[in-house]
N, C-alpha and C positions, 0 to 999 in steps of 0.2 A: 411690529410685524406679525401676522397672524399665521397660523401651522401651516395652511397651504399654500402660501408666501415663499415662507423657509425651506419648504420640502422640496418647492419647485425650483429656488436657487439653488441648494443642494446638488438637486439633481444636476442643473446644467454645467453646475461647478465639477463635478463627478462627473458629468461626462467630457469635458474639456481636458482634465486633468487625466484623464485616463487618455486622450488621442492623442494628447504630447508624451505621455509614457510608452504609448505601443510604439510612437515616432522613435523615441530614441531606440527603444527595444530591437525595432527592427535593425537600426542603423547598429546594434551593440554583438549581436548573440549569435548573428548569423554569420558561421566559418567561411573562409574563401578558400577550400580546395583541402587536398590530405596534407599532411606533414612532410610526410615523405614518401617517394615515390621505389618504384622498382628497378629503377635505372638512372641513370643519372641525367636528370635535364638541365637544358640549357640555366645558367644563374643559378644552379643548386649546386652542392658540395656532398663531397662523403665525411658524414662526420665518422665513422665505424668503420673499419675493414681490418682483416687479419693482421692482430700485433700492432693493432694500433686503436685506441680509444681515447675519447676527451677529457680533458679537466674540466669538473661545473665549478664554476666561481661561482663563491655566495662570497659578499661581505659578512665578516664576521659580527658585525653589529646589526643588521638585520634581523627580523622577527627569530624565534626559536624555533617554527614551523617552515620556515622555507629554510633551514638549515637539513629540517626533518624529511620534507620531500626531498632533497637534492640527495641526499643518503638512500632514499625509497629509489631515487631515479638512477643514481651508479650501479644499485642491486638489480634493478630491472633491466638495465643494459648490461649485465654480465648474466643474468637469465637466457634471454636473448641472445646473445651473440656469444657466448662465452668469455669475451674481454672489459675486463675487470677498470672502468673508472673509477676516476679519483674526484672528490671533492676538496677542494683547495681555495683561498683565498688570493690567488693570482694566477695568472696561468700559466702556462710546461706545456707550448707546445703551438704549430699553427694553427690547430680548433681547437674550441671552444665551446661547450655550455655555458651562457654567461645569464646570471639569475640573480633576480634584486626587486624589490620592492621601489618604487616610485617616492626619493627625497629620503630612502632608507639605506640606500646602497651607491658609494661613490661612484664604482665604476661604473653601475646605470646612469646614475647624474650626467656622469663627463659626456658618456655617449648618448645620453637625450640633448646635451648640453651642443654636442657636434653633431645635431641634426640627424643622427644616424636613424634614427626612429621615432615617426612623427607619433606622439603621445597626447596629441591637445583632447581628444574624447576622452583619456584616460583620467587624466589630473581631476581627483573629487571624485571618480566615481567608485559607486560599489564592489566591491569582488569583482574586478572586470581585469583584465589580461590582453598583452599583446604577445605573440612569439613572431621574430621576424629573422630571417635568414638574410646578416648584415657581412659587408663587404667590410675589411680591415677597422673593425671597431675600436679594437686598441692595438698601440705600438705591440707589433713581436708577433702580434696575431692576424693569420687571412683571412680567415672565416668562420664566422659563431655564429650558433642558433640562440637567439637572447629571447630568454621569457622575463616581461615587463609587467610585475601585477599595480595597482593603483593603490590596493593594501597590502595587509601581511595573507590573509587568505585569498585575494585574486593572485597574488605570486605563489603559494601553492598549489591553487587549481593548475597554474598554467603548467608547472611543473609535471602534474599527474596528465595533463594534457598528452605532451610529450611522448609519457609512457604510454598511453594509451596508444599516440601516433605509431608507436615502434611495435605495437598490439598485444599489450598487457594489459589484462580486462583487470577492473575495479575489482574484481571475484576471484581474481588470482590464490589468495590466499586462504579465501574463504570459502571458497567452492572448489579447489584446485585446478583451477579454471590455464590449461597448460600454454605460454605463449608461441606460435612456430617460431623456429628459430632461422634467425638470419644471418648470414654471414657478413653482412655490409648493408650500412645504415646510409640513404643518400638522402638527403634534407633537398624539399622541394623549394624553389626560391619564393619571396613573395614575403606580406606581410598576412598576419591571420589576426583576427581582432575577437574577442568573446566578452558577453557581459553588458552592461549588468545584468544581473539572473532578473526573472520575472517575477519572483517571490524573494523576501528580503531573509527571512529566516525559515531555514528549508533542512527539516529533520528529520529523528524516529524517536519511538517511544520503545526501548528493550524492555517488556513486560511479559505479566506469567510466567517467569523461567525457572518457576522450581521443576517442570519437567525435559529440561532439554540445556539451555543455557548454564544454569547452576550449576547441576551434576558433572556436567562435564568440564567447566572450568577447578571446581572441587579437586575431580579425582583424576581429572586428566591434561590440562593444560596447566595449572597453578596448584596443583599437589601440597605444596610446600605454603601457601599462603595459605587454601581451604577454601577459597570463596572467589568471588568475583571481587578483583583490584585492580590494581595498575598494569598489571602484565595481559589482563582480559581488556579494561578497557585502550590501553596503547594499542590494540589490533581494530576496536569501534573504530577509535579515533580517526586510524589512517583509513578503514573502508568510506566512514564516512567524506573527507575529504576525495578520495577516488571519485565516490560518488557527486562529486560537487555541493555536496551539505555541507551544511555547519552548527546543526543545534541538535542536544541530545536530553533525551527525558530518561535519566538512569535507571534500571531497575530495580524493583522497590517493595517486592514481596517478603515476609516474614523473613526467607529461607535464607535472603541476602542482608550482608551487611549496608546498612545506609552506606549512599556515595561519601557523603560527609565525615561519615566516622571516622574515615582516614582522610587527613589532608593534603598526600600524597595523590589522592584522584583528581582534587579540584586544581591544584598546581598543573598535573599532566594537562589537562581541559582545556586552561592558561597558555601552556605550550603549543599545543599542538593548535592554538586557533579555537578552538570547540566553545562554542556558546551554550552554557547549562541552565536547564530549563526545569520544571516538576511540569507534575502532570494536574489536573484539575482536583485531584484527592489530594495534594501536597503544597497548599501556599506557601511563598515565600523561601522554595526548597524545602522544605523539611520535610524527611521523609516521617509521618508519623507515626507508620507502624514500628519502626525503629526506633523512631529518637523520641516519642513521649514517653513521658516514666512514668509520670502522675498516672491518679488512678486514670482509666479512660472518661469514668462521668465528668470528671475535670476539665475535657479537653471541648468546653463550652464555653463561648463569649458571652452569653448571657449572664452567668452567674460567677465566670471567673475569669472578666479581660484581662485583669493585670498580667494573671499568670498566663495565660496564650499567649500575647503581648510581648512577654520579654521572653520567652520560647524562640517566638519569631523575630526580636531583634539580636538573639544571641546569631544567628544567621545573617543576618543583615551584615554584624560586625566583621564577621568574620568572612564574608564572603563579596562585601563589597568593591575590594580590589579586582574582581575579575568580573569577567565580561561576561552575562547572565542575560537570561530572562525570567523577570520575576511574575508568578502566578500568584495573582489577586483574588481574595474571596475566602470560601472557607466550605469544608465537605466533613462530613464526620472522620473518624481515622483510618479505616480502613475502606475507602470508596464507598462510603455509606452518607445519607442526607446528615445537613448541619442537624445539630441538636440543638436543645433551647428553646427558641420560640413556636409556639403552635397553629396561630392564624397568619395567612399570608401578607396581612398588612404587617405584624410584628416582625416575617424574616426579611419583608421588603426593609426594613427600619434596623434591624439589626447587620443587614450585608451592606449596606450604606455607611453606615458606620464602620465597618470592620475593613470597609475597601479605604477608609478617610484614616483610618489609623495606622493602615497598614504603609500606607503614601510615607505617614510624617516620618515613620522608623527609616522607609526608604531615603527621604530625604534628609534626614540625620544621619546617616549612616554609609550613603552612597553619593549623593550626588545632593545638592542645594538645590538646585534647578528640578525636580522630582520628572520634568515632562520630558525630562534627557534621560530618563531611567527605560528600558527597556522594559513594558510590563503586559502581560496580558489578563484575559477574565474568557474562561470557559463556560457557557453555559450547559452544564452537558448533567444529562440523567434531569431531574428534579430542577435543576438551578434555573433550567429554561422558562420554567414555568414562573418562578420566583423573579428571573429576568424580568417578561413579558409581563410582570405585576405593575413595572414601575422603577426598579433598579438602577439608578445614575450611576453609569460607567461613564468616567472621568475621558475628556473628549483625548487627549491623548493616549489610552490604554486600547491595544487593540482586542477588540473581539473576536475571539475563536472560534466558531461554529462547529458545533459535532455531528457527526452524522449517530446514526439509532443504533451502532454497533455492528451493522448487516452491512455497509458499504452503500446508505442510504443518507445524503447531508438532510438533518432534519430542518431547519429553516436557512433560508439565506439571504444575505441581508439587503437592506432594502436602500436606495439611493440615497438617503440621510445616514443608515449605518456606514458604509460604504464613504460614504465623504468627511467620517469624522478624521480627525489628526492620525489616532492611531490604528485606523482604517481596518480591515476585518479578515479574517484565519479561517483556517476549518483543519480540526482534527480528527483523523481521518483510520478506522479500522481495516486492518487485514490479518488481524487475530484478535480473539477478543474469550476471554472470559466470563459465562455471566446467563442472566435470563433471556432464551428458555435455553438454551444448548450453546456448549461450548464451540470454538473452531480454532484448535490451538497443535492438529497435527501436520496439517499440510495447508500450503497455500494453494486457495483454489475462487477465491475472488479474481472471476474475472477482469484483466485492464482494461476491456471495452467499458465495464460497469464504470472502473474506477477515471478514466477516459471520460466519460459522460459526465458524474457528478462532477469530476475536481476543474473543467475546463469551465463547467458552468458556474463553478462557483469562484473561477476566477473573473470571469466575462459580467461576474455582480459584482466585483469589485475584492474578491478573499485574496487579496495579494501581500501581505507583509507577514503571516507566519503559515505554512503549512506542515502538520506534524503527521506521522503515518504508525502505529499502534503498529509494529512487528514482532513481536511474542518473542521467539529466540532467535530471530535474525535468519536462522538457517533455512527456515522452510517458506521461507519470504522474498528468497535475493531475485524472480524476475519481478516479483511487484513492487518489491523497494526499488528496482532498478528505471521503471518503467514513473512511480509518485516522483521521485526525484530529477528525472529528466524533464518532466514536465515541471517541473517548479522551476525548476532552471530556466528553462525555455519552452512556456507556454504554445508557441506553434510549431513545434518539433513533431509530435501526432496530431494537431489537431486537422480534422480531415481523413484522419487516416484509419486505417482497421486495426481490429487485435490480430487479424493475421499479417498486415504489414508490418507492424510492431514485432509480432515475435519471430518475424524471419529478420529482420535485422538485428534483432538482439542476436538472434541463435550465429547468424553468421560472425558475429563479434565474438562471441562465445565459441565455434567452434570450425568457422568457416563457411566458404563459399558452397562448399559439397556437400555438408549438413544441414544447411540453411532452410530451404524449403522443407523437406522431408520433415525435418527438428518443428516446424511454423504447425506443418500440420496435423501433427502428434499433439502437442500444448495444446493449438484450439479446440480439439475434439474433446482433450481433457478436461478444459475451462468448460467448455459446452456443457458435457455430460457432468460435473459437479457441481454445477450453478443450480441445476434442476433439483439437486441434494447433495450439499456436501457429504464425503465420508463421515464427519463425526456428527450427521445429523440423520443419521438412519436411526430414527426412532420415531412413529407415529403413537398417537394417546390411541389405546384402543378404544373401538365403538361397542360398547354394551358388550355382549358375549361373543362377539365376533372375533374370533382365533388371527385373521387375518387384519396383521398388527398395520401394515403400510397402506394408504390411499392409489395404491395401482393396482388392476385386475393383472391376472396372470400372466394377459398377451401383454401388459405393459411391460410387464416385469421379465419378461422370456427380453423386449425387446431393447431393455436396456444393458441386461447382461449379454444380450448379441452383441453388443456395440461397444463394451469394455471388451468382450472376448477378441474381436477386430483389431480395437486400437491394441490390448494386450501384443496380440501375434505382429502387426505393424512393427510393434516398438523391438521386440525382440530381435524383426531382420534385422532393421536401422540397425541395433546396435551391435551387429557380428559386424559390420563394416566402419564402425567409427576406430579409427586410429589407437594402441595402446597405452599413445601418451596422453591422450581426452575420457582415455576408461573414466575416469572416476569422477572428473565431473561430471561426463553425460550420466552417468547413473546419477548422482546428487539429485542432478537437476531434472531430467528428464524420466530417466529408467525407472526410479524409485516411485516419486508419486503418481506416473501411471498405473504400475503394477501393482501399487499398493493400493492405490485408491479402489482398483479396479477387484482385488482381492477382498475386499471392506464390502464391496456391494455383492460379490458369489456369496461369503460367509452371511450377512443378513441376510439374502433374499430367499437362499437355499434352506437354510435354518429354517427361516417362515416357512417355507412349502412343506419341510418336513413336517412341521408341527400341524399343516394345514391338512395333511394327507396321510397321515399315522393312525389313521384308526377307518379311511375309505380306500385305500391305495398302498400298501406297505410296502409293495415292493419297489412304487414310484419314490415314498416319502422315504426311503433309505439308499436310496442313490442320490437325492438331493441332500440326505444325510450326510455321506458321503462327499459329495460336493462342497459342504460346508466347513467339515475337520480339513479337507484337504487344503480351503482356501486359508484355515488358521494358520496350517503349517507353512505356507508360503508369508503372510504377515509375519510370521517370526524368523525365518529364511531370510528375508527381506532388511527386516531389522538389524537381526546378527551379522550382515554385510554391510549396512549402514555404518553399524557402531564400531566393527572389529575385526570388516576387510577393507574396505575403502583405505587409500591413501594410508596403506599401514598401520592402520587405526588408528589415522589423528583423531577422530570423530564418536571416539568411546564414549558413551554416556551422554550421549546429543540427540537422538533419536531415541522416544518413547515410543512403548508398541499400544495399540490403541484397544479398548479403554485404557489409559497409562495405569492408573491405581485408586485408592479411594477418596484420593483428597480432593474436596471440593465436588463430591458427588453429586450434589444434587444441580449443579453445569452438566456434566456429562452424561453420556448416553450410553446405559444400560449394559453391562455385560450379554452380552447374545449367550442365551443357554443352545448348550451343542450336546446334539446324542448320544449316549454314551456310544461306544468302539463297538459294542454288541449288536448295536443296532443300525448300523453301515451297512453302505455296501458298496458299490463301482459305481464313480459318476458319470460312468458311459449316456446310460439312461438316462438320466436326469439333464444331461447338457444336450444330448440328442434336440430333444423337445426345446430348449434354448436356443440351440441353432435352427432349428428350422423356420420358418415363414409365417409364422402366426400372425393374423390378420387384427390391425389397430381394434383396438375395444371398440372405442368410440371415433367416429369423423371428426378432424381436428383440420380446421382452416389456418392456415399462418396468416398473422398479418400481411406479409409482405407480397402476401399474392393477393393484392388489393383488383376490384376491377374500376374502382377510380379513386380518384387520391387530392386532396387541395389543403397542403400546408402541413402535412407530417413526410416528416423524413427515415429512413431507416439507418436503425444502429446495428451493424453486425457483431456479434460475438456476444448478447445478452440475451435471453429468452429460448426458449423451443426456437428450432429452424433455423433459419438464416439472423435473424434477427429480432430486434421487435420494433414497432412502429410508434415516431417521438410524436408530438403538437408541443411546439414551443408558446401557443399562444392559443388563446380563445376562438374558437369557432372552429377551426379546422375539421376536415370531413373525410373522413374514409369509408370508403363504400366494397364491402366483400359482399363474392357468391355465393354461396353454398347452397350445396346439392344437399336431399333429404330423400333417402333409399325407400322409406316404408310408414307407417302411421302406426307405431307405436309411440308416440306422444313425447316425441324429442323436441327440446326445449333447446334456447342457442344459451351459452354460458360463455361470458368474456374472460381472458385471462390478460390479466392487467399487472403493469411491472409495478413492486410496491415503494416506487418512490413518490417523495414529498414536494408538494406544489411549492411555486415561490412562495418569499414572503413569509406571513404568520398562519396562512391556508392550512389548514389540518385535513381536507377533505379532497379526494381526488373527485371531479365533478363530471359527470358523461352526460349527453344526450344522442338514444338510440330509438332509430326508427325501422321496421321493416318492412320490404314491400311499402314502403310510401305513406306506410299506416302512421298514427297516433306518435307523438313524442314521447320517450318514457325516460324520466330523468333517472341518472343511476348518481349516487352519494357512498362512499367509498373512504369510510371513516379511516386516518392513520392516528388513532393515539397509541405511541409506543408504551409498550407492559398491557397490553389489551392483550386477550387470547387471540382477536382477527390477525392484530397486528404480529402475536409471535407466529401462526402460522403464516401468514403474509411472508414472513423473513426468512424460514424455516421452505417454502416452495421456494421463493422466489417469483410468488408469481400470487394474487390476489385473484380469486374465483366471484364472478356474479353472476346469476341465471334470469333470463331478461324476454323478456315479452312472452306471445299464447304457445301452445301445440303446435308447432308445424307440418304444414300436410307435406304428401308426395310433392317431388318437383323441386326446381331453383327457387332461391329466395335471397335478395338484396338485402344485406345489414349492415344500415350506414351507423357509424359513431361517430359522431360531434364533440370536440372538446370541450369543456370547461373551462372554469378559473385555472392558469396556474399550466404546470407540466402536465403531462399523462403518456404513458407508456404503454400501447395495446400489442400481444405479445401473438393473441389469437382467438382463433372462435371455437368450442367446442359444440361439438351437440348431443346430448345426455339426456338421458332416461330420466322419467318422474322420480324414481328414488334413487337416481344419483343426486337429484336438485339440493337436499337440505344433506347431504354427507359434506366436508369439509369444505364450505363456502366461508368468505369473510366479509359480514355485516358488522 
């Protein structure tokens, strides 16, 4: 059979195989109606009312985990309602919570067994769940709400199901996320079906947490232990299941103890359901900044397999009773490239090897069958490239796809990847550690972005692991919440905006009455931090140029208008939220606005002083002024975080930004501030921010297109409303713009910086204006380039394109290339704006 043979059946094989999957998908995921209602309707029951509450039957022999939720679910219902369930192994009483795993739990048997609950979708499948409101299931009982999982984790989801129905958010614990309280619980009749999820192993990655996670399990949650263990992770555990996950990539930085070192972590794991994973630095689990002893030059296959080798099967041993996912491959110890070989035919030859050794330990050690082992292969940093040399990943192992760290998937895979056995992933940042700038204090990737890449690189076939990189968990809970729902359930947003997205998050979170208001607060902030994160306020400076940032002054007057907006917005909202939601609308909402928002006065103000200190002093010291004052609010802000919120459960969870020196040369720059002598009132200095300063430059948005054939608009990514996609070759967009005067403005495209299908490195344009000449525009993405770090760093890729434009209108169509392309908008810019911060 010849390559294009194979690739063509592949393909049709993959696509047939994916239209019986969305088939069942559809038929599996999709809810019939709420839980419960506000009154009681016809065929429903009160399971709850004053002085009186249900027994949950679990079978005692049933999973450990749905013994675990049924416990989460009696505590949630005396949250709620004030009266206190019981878990029991029979029941006390005419209701019921009746809760059992499928061929785990007799009393579910007897009542699948008496047709009470039709089960045939269920039997064999995945994490999938029935809850059906049944009419005298058992003797002595009239009415039970029966949650039916097909395993042990789809009878836990259904159970947190439940909770949620009665409205106790995933983030209860972890955000203080407060539920209203009801006085009587009525269960809607009907049966309700969920599952299988649309991703088969659907996680996080708890990483970086020496400044947030660690400390604060240390000195404030686990005092008595020191570190992150079983008392930290039994609270992952249960958010993740909340969450409808089930795979966790521990964290693994010097500052913590490996998961491993205790075998207390990987037993809890065991229990609760949790599927343990490493990350692409850590084969085989082992965490190697902890657990190698040898010297680190050692920690080479080249020159010392044996001893890597039985490193890695002392893990195997010891770990192969539970239920894992094992990471194939090899990376230096600390997220650094393998060592050893030099030329890339050698590491193609040495990772072939190392992936074929790693198999046999698994299949000695785990499983005989190796192809029933649960295993993946990250290509991520370096490896891709070492992949793309020639790399045989074993047709059962699946592959991971990374994106470039910025919330950009760098390749995706291709209708042969995509149809192998163990079909293909993407691990997925919303913090990240690393070159050129960190992003490890606030979440501020937008879900439109994340929306975009993860649906597409489900729609290519990434559907059996998606992993999502959230630093400490805390600064991450709407994006974790937002990656996970989509994994679940692939067309839940698809379709949809980031502002319809986070008005339904918000009203989960805090109601019908904060809902909207809460949607459009978040977008603004996603909006305005996309353009520059907070912890990415730092430009390289140009030659002797004082003026550190790439925005002119009216840029910068108009960006601190528009935090000072959302700032004042957010502060009404929050005189009227409720005092029993105080503390998470701050977590969630209060805090990284005003903080984020306080990050950019203190930079921008800082610059002007320094800008105007020796032409302006009494301007540059009221922006001086403006600066110290914004610090004080950063540490205000902080000191509430860590040591008023929720009575300071949260002590030593929130760093103030830059946090300290480690790992300095990720982080951006201490802002030097003036000293106190040279202050003044930021009367002055805000005045001139408020006011109506007129755009520097003419800036066209894509989406004000005047004709359009084959691109669609994404809201919530880019300047304006959105930015403008082409899924495919050739598509055409055709903008106005107007041209004020002949001073020799040039049009310059800004283009979103993600990565075309496939192996495509280049984002490919062809622009014409006025009708003139084709000018093809190449738009090189290799990640660790300067283009590319400033590329990640806007958020947006700069090209300057065709002659001088005279006075008058002028038509600039762009034509797609190979592959995606995302145009954001059109600038038009002066002769020496053209060569300042463009990426060639």
């Amino acid at each position: 059979m010849n390559r294009s043979t194979s690739i063509w059946r592949g393909a049709l094989a993959l696509v047939l195989c994916l239209a019986a999957a969305q088939a069942v998908q559809a038929q599996g995921r999709r809810e019939t109606g709420a839980l419960f209602t506000d009154s009681l309707a016809r065929g429903g029951f009160v399971l709850v009312e004053a002085g009186r509450a249900p027994t949950i039957i679990v079978d005692p022999a049933d999973a450990a985990v749905v013994r675990h939720a049924a416990d989460d679910l009696a505590d949630d219902i005396k949250t709620v309602t004030g009266q206190q369930a019981t878990v029991a192994a029979a029941p006390a009483g005419k209701t019921a919570i009746l809760v059992g795993t499928l061929g785990h739990s007799r009393l579910i048997d007897r009542i699948v067994a008496a047709r009470k609950v039709d089960v045939s979708r269920l039997s064999g499948a995945w994490e999938s769940f029935v809850i059906a409101s049944v009419d005298r299931p058992l003797p002595g009982v009239d009415k039970a709400l029966v949650v039916i999982g097909s395993d042990r984790r789809g009878t836990a989801f259904g159970v947190y199901e439940v909770a949620q129905g009665i409205g106790v958010s995933p983030w209860a614990w972890w955000a203080d996320v407060t539920p209203k309280h009801r006085v009587t619980l009525f269960v809607a009749p009907g049966v309700h079906r969920f599952g299988p999820p649309s991703v088969r192993y659907r996680g996080v990655f708890v990483n970086d947490e020496d400044w947030g996670l660690y400390p604060w399990a240390v000195k404030t949650f686990d005092p008595e232990r020191g570190d992150i263990g079983p008392k930290t992770y039994r609270r992952i555990f249960t958010l993740l299941l909340r969450l409808k996950a089930n795979t966790l990539w521990p964290a693994m930085h010097h500052t913590t103890a490996p998961f491993n070192s205790d075998p207390a972590n990987a037993k809890l794991a065991e229990e609760y359901g949790i599927v343990m994973g490493s990350s692409h630095a850590e084969a085989m689990l082992r965490n190697n900044v902890g657990e190698w002893k040898a010297a680190p030059e050692t920690f080479n296959y080249a020159t010392n397999p044996e001893g890597v080798k039985a490193y890695w099967e002392e893990r195997a041993k010891l770990n192969g009773q539970y239920e894992s996912l094992w990471t194939l491959g090899m990376r230096g110890i600390h997220d650094t490239g393998m060592v050893g070989p030099k030329t890339m035919q050698d590491k193609v030859a040495l990772l072939d090897k190392i992936i074929a050794d790693q198999r046999e330990l698994l299949a000695r050690n785990v499983s005989p069958d190796v192809t029933k082992v649960p295993q993946i292969f990250v290509p991520y940093k370096e490896v891709l490239e070492i992949y793309r040399a020639g790399v045989k990943v074993p047709d059962d192992v699946t592959i991971v796809w990374p994106d470039d760290n910025f919330g950009y998937i760098r390749q995706f895979p291709s209708a042969e990847e995509a149809g192998r056995k163990g079909g293909a992933g993407v691990y997925y940042h919303l913090s990240y550690l690393g070159y050129p700038l960190a992003y490890l204090w606030l979440g501020t990737t937008p879900p439109a972005l994340v929306q975009e890449e993860m649906i597409h690189a489900w729609d290519k076939g990434a559907r059996n692991v998606w992993i999502a990189n959230v630093g400490d968990i805390k600064p991450a809970e709407i994006g974790a919440s937002h990656f996970l729902e989509m994994a679940w359930d692939i067309d839940r947003w698809r379709g949809k905006t980031q502002h319809q997205f986070l008005e339904d998050w918000s009203g989960r979170a805090f109601g019908p009455a904060l809902a909207g208001k809460t949607a459009d607060l978040m977008d603004a902030y996603y909006r305005l931090n996309f353009e520059r994160r907070p912890e990415h306020l730092e430009w390289q400076p140009q030659a002797e140029n004082r003026h550190l940032s790439s925005y002119t002054p009216d840029e910068v007057n108009d960006r601190l208008r528009a935090f000072r907006k959302l700032v004042a917005e957010t502060k009404a909202t929050a005189a009227s939220v409720p005092p029993e939601q105080a503390d998470a609308w701050f977590e969630l909402v209060e805090f990284p606005i005003r903080i984020s928002a306080a990050a950019n006065m203190r930079f921008f103000a800082a610059e002007r002083y320094n800008e105007l200190v020796d032409s302006d002093q009494a301007m540059a010291r009221s922006a001086g002024g403006a600066a110290v004052e914004a610090q004080a609010e950063i540490t205000a802000l902080t000191d509430r975080f860590n040591n008023q919120v929720a009575g300071g459960k949260w002590r030593w969870l929130m760093p103030e930004e830059p946090a300290d020196s480690q790992w300095r040369i990720y982080r951006a720059r201490p802002i030097p501030m003036p000293s106190a002598g040279l202050t003044a009132d930021p009367a002055r200095f805000l005045a001139v921010v408020d006011g109506n300063a007129p755009a520097a430059s003419p800036v066209f948005e894509a989406e004000a297109f005047a004709a359009n054939t084959g691109w669609r608009l994404v809201e919530g990514v880019g300047r304006g409303r959105g930015v403008m996609m082409a899924d495919e070759p050739g598509a055409a967009l055709t903008l106005a713009v107007d041209v004020a005067g002949s001073d020799g403005r040039r049009a310059q495209l800004g283009v979103l910086p993600i990565f075309p299908d496939g192996q495509a490195q280049d984002i490919e344009l062809d622009v014409s204006i006025d009708g003139g000449a084709v000018e093809h525009v190449r738009l090189p993405r290799k990640v660790g380039s300067p283009a590319w770090a400033e590329g990640v760093l806007d958020n947006l890729l700069k090209i300057t394109v065709g002659p001088s434009l005279s006075p008058g209108r002028h038509k600039i169509t762009v034509t797609s290339g190979a592959g995606r392309v995302g145009l954001d908008r059109v600038r038009l810019v002066l002769p020496e704006q053209v060569a300042v911060h463009e990426n060639h």
